[in-house]
Backbone as XML, in Angstrom:
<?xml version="1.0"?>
<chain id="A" units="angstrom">
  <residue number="1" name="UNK">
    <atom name="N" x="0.850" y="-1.165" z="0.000"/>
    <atom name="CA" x="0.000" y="0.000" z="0.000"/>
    <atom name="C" x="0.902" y="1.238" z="0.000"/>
  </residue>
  <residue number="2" name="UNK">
    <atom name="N" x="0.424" y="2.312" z="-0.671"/>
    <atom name="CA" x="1.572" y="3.522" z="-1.236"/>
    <atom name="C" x="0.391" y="4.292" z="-0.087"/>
  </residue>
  <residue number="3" name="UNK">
    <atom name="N" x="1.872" y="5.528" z="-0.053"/>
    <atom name="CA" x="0.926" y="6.736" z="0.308"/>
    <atom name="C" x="-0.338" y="7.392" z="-0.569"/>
  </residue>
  <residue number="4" name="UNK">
    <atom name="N" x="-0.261" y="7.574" z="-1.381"/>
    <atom name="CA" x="-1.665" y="7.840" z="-2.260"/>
    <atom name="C" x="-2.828" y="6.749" z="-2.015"/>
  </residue>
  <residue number="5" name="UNK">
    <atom name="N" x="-2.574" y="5.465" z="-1.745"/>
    <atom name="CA" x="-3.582" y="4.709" z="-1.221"/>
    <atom name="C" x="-4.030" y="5.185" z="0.025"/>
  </residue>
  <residue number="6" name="UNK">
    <atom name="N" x="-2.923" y="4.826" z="1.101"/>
    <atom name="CA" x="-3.706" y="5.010" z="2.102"/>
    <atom name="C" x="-4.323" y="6.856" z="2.505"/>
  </residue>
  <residue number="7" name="UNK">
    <atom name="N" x="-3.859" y="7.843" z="1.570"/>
    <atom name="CA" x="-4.667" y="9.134" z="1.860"/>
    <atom name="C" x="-6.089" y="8.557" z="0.909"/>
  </residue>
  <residue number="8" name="UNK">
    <atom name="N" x="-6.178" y="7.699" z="-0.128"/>
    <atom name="CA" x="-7.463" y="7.457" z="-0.693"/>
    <atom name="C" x="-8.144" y="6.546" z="0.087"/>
  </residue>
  <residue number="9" name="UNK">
    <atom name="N" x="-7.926" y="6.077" z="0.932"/>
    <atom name="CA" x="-8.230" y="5.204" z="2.321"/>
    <atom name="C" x="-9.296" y="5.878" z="3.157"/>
  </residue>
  <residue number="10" name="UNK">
    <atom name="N" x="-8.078" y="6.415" z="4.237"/>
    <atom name="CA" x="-7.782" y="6.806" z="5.599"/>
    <atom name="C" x="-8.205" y="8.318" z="5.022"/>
  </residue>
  <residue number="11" name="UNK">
    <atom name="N" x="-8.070" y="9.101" z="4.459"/>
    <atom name="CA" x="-7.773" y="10.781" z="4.442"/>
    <atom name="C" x="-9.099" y="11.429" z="3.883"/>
  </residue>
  <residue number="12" name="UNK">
    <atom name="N" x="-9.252" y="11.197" z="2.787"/>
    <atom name="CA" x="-10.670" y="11.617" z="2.180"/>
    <atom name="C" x="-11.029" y="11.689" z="2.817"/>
  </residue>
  <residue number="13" name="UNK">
    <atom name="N" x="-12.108" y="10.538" z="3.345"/>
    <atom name="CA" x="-13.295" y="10.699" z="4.236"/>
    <atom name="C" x="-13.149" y="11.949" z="5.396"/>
  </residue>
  <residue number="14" name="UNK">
    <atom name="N" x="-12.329" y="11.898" z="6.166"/>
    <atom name="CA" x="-11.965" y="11.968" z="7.311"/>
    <atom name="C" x="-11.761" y="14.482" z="6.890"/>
  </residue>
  <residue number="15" name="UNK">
    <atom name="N" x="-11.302" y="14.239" z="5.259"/>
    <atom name="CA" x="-12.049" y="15.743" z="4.731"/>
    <atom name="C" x="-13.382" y="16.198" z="4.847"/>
  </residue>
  <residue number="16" name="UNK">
    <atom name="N" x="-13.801" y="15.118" z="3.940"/>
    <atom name="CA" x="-15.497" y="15.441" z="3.557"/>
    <atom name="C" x="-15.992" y="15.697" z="5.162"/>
  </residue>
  <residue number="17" name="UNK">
    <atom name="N" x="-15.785" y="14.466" z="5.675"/>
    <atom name="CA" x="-16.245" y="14.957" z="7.041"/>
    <atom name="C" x="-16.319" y="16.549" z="8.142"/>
  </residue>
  <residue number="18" name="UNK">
    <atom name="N" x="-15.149" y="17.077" z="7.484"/>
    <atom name="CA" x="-14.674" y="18.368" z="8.461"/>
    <atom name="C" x="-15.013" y="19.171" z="7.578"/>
  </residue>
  <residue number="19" name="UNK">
    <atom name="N" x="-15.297" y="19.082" z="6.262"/>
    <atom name="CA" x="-16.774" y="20.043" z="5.546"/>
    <atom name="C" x="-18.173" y="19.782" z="5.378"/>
  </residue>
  <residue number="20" name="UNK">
    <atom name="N" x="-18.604" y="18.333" z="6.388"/>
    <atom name="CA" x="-19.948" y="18.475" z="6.550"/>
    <atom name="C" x="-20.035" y="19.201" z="7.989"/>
  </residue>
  <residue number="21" name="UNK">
    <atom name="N" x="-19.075" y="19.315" z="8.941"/>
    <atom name="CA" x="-19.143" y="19.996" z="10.278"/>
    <atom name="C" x="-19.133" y="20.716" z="10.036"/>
  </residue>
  <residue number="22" name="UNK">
    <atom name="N" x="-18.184" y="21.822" z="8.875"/>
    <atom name="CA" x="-18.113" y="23.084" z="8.295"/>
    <atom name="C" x="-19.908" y="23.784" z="8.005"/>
  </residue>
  <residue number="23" name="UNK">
    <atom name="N" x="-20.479" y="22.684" z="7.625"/>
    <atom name="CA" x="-21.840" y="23.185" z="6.877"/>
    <atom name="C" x="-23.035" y="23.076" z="8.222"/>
  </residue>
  <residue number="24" name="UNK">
    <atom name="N" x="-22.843" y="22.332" z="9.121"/>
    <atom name="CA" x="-23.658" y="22.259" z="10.001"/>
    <atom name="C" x="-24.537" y="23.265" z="10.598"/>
  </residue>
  <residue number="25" name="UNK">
    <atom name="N" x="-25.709" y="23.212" z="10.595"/>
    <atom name="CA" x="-26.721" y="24.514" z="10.945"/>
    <atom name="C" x="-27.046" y="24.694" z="12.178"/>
  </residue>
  <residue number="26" name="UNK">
    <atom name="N" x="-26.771" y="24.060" z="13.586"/>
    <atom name="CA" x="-26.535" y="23.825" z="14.607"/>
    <atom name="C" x="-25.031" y="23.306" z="15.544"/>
  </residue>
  <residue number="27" name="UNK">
    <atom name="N" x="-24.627" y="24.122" z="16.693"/>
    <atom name="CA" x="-23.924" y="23.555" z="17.311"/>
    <atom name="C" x="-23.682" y="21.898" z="17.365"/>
  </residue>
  <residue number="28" name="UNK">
    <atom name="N" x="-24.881" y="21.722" z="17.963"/>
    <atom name="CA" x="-25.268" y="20.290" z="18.608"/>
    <atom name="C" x="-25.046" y="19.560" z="17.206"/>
  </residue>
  <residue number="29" name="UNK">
    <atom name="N" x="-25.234" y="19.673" z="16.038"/>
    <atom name="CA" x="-24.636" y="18.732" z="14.626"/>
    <atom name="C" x="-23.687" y="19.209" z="14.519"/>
  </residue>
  <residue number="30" name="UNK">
    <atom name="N" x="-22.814" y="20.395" z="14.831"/>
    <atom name="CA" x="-21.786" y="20.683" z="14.871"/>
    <atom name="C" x="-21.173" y="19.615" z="15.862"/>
  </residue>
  <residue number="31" name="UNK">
    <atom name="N" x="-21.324" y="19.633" z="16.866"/>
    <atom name="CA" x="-20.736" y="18.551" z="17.779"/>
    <atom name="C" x="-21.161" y="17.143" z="17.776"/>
  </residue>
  <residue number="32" name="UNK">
    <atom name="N" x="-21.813" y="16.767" z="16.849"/>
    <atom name="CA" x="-21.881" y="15.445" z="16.787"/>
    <atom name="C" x="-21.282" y="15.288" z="15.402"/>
  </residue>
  <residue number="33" name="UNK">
    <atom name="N" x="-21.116" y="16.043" z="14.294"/>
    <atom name="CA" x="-20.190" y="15.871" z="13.163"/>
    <atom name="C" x="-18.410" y="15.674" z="13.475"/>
  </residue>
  <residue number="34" name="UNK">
    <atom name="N" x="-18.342" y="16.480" z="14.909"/>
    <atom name="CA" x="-16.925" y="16.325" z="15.154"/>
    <atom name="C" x="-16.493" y="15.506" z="16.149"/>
  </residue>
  <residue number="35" name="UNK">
    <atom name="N" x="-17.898" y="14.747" z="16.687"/>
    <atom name="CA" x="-17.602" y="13.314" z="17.560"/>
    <atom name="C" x="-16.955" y="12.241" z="16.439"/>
  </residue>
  <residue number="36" name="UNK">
    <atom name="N" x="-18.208" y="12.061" z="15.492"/>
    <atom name="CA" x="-17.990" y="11.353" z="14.511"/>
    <atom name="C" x="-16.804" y="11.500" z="13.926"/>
  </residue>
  <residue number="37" name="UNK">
    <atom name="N" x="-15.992" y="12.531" z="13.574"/>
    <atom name="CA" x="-14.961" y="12.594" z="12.793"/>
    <atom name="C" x="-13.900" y="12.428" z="13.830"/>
  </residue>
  <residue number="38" name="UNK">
    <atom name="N" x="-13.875" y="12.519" z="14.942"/>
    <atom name="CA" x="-12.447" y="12.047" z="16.315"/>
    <atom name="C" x="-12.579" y="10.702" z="15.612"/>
  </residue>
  <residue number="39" name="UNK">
    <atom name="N" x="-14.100" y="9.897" z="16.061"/>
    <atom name="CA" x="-13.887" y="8.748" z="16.623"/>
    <atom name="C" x="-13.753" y="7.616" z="14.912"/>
  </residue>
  <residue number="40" name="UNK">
    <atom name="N" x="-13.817" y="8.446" z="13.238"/>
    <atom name="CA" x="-13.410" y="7.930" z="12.556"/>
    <atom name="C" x="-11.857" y="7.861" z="12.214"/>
  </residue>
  <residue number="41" name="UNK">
    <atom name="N" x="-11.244" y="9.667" z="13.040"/>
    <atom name="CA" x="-9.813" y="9.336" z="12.507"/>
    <atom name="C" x="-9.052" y="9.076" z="13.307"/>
  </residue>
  <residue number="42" name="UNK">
    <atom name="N" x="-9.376" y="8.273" z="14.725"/>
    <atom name="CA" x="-8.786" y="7.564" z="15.615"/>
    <atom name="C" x="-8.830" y="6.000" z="15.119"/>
  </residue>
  <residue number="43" name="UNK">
    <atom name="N" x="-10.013" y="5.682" z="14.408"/>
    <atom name="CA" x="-10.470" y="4.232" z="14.074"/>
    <atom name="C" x="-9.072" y="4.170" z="12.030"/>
  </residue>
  <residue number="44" name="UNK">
    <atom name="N" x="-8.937" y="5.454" z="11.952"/>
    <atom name="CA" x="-8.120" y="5.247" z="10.765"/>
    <atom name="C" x="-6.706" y="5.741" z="11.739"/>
  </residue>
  <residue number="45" name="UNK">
    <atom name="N" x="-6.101" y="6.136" z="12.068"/>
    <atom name="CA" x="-5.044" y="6.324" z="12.887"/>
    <atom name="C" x="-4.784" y="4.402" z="13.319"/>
  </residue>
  <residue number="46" name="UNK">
    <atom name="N" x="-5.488" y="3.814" z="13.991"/>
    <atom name="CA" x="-4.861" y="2.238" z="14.846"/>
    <atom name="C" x="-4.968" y="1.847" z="13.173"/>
  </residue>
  <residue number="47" name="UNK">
    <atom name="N" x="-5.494" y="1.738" z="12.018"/>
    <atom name="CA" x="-5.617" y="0.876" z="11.331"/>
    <atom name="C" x="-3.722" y="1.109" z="10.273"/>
  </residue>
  <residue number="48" name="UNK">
    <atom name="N" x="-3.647" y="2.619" z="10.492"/>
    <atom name="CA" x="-2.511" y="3.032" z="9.890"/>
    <atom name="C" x="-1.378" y="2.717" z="10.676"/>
  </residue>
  <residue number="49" name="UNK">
    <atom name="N" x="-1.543" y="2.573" z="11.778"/>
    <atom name="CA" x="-0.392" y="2.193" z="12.754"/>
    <atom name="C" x="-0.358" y="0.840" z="12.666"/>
  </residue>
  <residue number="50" name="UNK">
    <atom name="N" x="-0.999" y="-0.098" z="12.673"/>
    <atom name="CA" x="-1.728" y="-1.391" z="12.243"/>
    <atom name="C" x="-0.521" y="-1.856" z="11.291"/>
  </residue>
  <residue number="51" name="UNK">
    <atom name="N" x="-0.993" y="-1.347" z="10.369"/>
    <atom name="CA" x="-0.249" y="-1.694" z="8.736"/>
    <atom name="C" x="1.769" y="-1.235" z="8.407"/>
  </residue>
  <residue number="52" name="UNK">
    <atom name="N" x="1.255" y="-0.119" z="9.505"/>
    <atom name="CA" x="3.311" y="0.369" z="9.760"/>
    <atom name="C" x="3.903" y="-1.232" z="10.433"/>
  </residue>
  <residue number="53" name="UNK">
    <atom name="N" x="3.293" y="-1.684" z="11.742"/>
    <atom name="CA" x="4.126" y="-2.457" z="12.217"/>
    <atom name="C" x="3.887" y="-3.384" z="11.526"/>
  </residue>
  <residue number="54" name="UNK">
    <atom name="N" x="3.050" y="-4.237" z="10.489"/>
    <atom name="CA" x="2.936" y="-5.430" z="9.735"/>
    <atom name="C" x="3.636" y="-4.915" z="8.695"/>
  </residue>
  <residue number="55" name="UNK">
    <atom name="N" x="3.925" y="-4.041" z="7.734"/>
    <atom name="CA" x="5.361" y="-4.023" z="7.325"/>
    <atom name="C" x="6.981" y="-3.741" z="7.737"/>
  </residue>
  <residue number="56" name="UNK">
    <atom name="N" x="6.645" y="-2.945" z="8.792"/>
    <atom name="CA" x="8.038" y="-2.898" z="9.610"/>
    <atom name="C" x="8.600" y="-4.265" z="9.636"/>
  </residue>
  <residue number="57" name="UNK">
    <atom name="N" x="7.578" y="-5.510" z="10.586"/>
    <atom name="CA" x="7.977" y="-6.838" z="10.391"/>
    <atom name="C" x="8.421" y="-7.546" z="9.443"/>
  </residue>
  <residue number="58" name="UNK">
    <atom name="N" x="7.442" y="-7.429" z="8.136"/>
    <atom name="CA" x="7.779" y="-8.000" z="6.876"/>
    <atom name="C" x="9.179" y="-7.707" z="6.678"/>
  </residue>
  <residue number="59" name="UNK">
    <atom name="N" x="9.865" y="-6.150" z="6.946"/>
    <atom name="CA" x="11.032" y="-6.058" z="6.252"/>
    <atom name="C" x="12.278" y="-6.503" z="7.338"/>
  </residue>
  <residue number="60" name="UNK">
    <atom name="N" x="11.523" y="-6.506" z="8.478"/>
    <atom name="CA" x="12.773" y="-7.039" z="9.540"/>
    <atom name="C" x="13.054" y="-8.704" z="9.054"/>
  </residue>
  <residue number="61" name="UNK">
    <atom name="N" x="11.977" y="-9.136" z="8.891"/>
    <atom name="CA" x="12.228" y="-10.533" z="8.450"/>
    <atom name="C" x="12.957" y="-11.061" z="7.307"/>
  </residue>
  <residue number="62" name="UNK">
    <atom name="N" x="12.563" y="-9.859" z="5.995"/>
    <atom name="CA" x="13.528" y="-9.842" z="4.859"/>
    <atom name="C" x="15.428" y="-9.765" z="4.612"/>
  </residue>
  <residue number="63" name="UNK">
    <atom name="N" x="15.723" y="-8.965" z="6.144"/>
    <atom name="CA" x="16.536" y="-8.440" z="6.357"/>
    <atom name="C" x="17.153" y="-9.756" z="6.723"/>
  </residue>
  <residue number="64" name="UNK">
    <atom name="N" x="17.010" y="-9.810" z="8.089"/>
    <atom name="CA" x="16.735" y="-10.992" z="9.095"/>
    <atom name="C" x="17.341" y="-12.372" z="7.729"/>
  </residue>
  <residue number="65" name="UNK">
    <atom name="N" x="16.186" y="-12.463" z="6.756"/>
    <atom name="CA" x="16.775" y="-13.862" z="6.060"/>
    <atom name="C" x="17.662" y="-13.695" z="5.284"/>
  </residue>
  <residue number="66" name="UNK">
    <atom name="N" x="17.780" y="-12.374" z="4.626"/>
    <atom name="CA" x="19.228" y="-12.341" z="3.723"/>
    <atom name="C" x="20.670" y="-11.836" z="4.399"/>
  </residue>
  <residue number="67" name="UNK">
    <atom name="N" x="20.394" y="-11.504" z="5.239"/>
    <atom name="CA" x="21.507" y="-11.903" z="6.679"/>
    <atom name="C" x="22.190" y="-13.088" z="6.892"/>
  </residue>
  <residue number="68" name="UNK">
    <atom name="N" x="20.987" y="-14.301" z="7.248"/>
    <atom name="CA" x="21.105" y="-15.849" z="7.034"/>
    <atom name="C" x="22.374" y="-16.224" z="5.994"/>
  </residue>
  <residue number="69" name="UNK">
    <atom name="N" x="21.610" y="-15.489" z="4.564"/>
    <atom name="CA" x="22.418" y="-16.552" z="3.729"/>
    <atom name="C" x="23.287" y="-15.644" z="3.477"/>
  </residue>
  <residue number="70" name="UNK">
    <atom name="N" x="23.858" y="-14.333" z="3.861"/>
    <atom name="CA" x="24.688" y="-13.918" z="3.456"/>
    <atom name="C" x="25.807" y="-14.825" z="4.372"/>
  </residue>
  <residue number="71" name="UNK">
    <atom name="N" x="25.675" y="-14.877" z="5.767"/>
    <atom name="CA" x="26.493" y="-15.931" z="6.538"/>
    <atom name="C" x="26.468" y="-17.316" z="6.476"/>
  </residue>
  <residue number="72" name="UNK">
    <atom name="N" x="25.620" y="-17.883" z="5.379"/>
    <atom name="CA" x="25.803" y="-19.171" z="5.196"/>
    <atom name="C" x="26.551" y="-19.164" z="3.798"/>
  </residue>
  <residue number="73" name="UNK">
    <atom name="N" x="26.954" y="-17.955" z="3.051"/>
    <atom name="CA" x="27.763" y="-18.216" z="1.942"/>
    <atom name="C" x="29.489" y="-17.726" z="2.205"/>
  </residue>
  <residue number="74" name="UNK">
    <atom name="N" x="29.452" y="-16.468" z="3.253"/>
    <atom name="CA" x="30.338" y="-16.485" z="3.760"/>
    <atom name="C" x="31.043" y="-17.605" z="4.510"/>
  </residue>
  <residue number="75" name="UNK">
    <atom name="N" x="30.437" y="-18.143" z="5.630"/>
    <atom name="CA" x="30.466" y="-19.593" z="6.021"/>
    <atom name="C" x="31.192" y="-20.718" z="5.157"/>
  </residue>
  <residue number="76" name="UNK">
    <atom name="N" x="30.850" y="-20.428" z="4.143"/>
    <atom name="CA" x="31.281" y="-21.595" z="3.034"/>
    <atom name="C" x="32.021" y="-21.030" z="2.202"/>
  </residue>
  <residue number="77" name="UNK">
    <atom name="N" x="32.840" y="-19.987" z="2.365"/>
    <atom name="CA" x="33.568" y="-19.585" z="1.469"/>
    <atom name="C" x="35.118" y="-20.059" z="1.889"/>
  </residue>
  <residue number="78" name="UNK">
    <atom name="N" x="35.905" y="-20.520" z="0.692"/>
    <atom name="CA" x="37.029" y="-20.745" z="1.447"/>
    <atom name="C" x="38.268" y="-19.864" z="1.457"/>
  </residue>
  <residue number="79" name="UNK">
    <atom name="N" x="38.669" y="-19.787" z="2.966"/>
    <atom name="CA" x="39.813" y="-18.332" z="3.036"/>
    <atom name="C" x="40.966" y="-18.039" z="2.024"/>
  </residue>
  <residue number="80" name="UNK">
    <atom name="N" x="41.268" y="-19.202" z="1.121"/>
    <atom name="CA" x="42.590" y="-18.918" z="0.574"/>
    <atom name="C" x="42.623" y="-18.053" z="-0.869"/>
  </residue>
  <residue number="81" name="UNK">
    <atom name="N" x="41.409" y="-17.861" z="-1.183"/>
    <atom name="CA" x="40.953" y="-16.942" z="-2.592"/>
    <atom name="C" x="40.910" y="-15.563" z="-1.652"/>
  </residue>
  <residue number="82" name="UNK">
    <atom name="N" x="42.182" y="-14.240" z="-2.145"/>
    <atom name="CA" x="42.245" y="-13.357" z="-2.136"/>
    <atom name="C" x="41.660" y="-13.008" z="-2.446"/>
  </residue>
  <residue number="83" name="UNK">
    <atom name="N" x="40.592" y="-13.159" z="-3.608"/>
    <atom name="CA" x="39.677" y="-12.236" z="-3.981"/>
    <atom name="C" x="38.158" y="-12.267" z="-3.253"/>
  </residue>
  <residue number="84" name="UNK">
    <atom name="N" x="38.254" y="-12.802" z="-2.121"/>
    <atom name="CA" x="37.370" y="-12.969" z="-1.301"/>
    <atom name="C" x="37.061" y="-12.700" z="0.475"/>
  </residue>
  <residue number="85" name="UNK">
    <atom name="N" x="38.441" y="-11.592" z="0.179"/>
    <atom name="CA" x="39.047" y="-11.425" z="1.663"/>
    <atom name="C" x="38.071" y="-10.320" z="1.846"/>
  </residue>
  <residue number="86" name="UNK">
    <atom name="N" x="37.245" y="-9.544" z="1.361"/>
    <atom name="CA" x="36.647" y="-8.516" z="1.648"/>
    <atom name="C" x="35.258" y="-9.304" z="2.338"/>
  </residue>
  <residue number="87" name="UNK">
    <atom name="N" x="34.971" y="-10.275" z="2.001"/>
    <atom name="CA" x="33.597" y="-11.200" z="2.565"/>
    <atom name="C" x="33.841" y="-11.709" z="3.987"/>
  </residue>
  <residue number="88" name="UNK">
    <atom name="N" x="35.545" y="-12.397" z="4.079"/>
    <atom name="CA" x="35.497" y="-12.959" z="4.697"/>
    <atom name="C" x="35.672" y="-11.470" z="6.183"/>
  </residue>
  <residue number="89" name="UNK">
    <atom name="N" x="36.475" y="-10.384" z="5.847"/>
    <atom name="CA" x="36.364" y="-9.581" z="6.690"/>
    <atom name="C" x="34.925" y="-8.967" z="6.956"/>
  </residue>
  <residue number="90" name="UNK">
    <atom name="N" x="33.978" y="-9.221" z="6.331"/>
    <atom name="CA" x="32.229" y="-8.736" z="6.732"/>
    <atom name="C" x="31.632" y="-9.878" z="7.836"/>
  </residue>
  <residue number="91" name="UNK">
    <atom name="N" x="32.381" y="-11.045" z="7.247"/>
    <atom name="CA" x="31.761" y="-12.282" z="8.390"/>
    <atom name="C" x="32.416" y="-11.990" z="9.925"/>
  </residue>
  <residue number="92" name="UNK">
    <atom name="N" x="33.648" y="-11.827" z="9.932"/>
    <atom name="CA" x="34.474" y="-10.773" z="11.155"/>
    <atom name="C" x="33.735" y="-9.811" z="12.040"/>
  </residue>
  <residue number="93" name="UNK">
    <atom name="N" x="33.411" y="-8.697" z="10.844"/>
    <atom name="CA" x="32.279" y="-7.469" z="11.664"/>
    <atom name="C" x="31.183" y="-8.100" z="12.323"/>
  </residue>
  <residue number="94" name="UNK">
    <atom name="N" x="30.738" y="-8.560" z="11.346"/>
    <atom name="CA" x="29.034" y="-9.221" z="12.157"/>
    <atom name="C" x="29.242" y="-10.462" z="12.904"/>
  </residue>
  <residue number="95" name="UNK">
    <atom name="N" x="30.075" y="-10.756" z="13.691"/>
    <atom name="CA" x="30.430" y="-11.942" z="13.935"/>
    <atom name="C" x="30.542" y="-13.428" z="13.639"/>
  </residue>
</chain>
């Protein structure tokens, strides 16, 4: 999901809304247009926070597995090819 999705999501509505409070002919629909609009862009706020940490994860995990095999090819590399001393000093850093 891109940013242009989730403002076509989460954001619109959550406009229209704060120009139907805009139009309201009474306080009291005034204040119930802007109950409604807390308690929709709190309900889009957890859903956006929601979706940050389920990709945050996705990419920790991506990370996380090409980590793996970067140390399982380092691992298997053998020390006496000079042209491979720069790998074997990365397996060094990261332990």
């Amino acid at each position: 999901m891109t940013l242009y999705d989730i403002s076509g999501k989460y954001m619109v509505d959550r406009l229209a809304g704060l120009s139907r409070m805009l139009t309201a002919t009474s306080d009291h629909e005034r204040e119930q247009f802007l109950e409604q609009l807390n308690n929709e862009t709190q309900n889009a706020q957890d859903e956006i926070e929601k979706l940050a940490r389920e990709r945050k994860k996705t990419y920790q995990e991506a990370v996380n597995a090409t980590l793996t095999q970067l140390d399982r090819y380092i691992g298997s590399v053998d020390g006496d090819d000079e042209s491979l001393i720069p790998s074997i000093e990365y397996k060094n850093i990261i332990g």
